[in-house]
PAVO-794945 format. One record per residue (C-alpha): x, y, z. Coordinates in steps of 0.02 Angstrom, whole numbers, plus 50000, padded with zeros to 5 digits. Each point is the difference from the previous one (the first is absolute). Layout:
% residues N
XYZ...
% end
This chain:
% residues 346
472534910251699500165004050155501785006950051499854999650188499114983850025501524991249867501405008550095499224991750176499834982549916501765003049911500655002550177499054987150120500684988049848501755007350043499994998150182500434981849985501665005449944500975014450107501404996049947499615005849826499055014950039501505005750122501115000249841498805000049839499055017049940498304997449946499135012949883498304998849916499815008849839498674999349863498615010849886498154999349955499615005649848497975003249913499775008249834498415005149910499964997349806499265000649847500434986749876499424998649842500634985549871499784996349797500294985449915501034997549841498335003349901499985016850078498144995950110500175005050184500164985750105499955005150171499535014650085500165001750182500595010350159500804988950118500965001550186501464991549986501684998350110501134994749859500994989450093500765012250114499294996850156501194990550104500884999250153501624994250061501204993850172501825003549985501234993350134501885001450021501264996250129501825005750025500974983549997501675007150037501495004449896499015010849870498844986149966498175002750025498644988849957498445006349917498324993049945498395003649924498454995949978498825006849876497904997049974498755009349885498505005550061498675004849879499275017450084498554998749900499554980350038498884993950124501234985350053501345012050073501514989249969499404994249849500674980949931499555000149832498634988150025498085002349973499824997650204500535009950121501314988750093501245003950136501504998049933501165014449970500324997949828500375009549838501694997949960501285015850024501684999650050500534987850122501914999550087501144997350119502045006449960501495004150088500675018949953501755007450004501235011649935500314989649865498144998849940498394990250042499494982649962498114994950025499134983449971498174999149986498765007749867501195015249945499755017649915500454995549811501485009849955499295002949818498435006050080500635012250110501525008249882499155012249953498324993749957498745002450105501095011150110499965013149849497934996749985499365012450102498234990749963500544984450042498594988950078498895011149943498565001449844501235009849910501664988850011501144996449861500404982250046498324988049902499525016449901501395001249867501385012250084500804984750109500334981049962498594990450144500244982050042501014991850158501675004649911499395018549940499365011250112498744987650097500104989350156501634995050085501374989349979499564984250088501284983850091501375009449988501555006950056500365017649972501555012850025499905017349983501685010050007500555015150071500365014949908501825002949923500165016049945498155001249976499714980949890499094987950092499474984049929498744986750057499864980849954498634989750048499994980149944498634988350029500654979350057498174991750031500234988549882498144996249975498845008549884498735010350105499175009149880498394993950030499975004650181500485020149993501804996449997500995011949868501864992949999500464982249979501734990849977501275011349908499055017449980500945014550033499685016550034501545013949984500355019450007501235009449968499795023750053501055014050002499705016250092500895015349965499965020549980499554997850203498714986949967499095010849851500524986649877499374982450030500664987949872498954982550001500514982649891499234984050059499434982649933498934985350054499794983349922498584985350036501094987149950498514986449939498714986450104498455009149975500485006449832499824985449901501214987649912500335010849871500225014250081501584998550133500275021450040499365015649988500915014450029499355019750073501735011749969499795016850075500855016249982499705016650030500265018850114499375011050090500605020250020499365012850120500375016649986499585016950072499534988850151498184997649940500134993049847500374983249939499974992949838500014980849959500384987349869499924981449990500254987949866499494981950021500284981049887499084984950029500344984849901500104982450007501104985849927498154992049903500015015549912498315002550058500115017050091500945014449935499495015950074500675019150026499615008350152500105021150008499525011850135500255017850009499475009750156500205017650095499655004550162499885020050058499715004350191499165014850045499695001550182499094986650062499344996149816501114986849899499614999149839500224986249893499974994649811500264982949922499904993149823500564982549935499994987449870500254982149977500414994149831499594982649971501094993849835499134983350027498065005549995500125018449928498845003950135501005015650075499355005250156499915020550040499895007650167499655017050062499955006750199499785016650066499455005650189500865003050151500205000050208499495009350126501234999750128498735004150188501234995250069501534987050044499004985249987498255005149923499845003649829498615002749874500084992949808498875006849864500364994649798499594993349807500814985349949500034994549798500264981349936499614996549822500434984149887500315000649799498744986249999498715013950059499944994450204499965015350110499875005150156499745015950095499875005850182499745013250112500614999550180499935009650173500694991950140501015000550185501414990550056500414999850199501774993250057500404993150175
% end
């Protein structure tokens, strides 16, 4: 991607509007992201089933516009627009697709809101509120090899810790006396599944944090519910329930715990979600260890996850990544990986 040549075609595609770049503020922001590893997988009959070293940006790569205006009166209006960008494809702005096309696709968050004193409210494709309480906020891996989310430490799917919270309308409150809380709530009253879309009539996605001792303590609770269409006729709701903290001390140090539920009303899906991690800075060095587990009371296939590695901090915006991940099944299913990487921001 080339930063210069978008900001010139962002801007000669703003130039048939003055009036909204005399009062709007227009920022470009993003990161590219490559890492280098070494993956090795076993089935549940113990053989190894893949061996390889791969590049790989992990989803990461993206880039993003972000406009607002002052509208008077303490009211500003805001948007956003968010695209991935797979730095290791040879599409650029990838689609998805088996051709390269044009389009700029890949689904991220996608806005536009009104802000004020007395909180925001955004309609578009939102930030889930379960996602981002805690979560992957509290994986220092996240979108990485070694991320909890998909490898037993964190719940995946649209209404875990994956993708965003599509046609909806969102409000995320100000702090009072450090709680916030965010709601989002999806109208489109058509089932989209089967074109990328993760929220359909009724879903909700809500949050509840605390944070206290000077902003040392951060207390998360949050739930999201797909409330049926692409579930099946038997099977109107499932449920993710979230809960968890987060304490730093000494300044460096930060430990973490999160406890997730998932469950549905067919009795079909009844699993425990754990996650322990800590985090110790040292200089420009974070380091960071993760386990997990997610009990399933349905299959009896519990799912154990292990993380250690850490960050080189170069400096604001360039970083360096280097790590061993651990995912193993009770049915015998494994999988291992080592992992060097960089991340730039912009």
């Amino acid at each position: 991607m080339n930063r210069k040549l978008l900001t010139l075609a962002v801007g000669a595609a703003l130039t048939a509007g003055p009036t909204l770049i005399a009062h709007a503020d227009l920022r470009i922001g993003g990161f590219a992201q490559v890492e280098l590893a070494r993956e090795k997988t076993k089935n549940a009959a113990g053989a190894t089933a893949l061996t390889a070293t791969t590049v790989e940006d992990n989803s990461r790569g993206r880039f993003w516009l972000d406009a607002d205006e002052d509208l008077g009166g303490g009211l500003k209006g805001i948007m956003h627009f968010e695209f991935r960008v797979d730095t290791t494809g040879n599409c650029g702005l990838e689609t998805g697709g088996a051709t390269c096309n044009s389009k700029l696709g890949n689904l991220r968050e996608k806005w536009v809101g009104l802000q004020s004193g007395f909180g925001t409210i955004k309609l578009g494709s939102l930030r889930q509120p379960y996602k981002y309480a805690g979560g992957v906020l509290w994986d220092q891996f996240f979108d990485t090899n070694l991320q909890a989310p998909d490898n037993g430490g964190m719940s995946g799917t649209a209404f875990g810790h994956a993708n965003f919270f599509d046609n909806a309308l969102g409000y995320y409150s100000p702090s009072f006396g450090g709680v916030t809380f965010n709601v989002a709530y999806s109208f489109d009253d058509v089932n989209d599944t089967a074109n990328g879309q993760s929220a359909d009539d009724g879903d909700y996605s809500a949050s509840v944090e605390w944070k206290g001792l000077g902003g040392d303590l951060h207390v998360i609770a949050a739930r999201s519910e797909d409330q049926n269409n692409a579930l099946g006729a038997s099977q109107n709701s499932r449920a993710h329930n979230k809960a968890g903290a987060k304490y730093t001390f000494l300044k460096n140090y930060s430990v973490i715990g999160q406890y997730e539920k998932i469950d549905n009303d067919a009795k079909t899906l009844d699993q425990k979600v754990y996650f322990l991690g800590f985090n110790a800075t040292f200089g420009n060095v974070l380091a960071v260890l993760h386990w997990g587990k997610t009990k399933d009371d349905i299959t009896n296939n519990d799912t154990d996850y292990l993380a250690v590695g850490g960050w080189y901090k170069f400096s604001k915006s360039f970083d360096a990544l280097a790590g061993y991940r651990k995912t193993s099944v009770d049915n015998g299913n494994e999988d291992t990986v080592f992992t060097v990487g960089l991340r730039k921001g912009f």
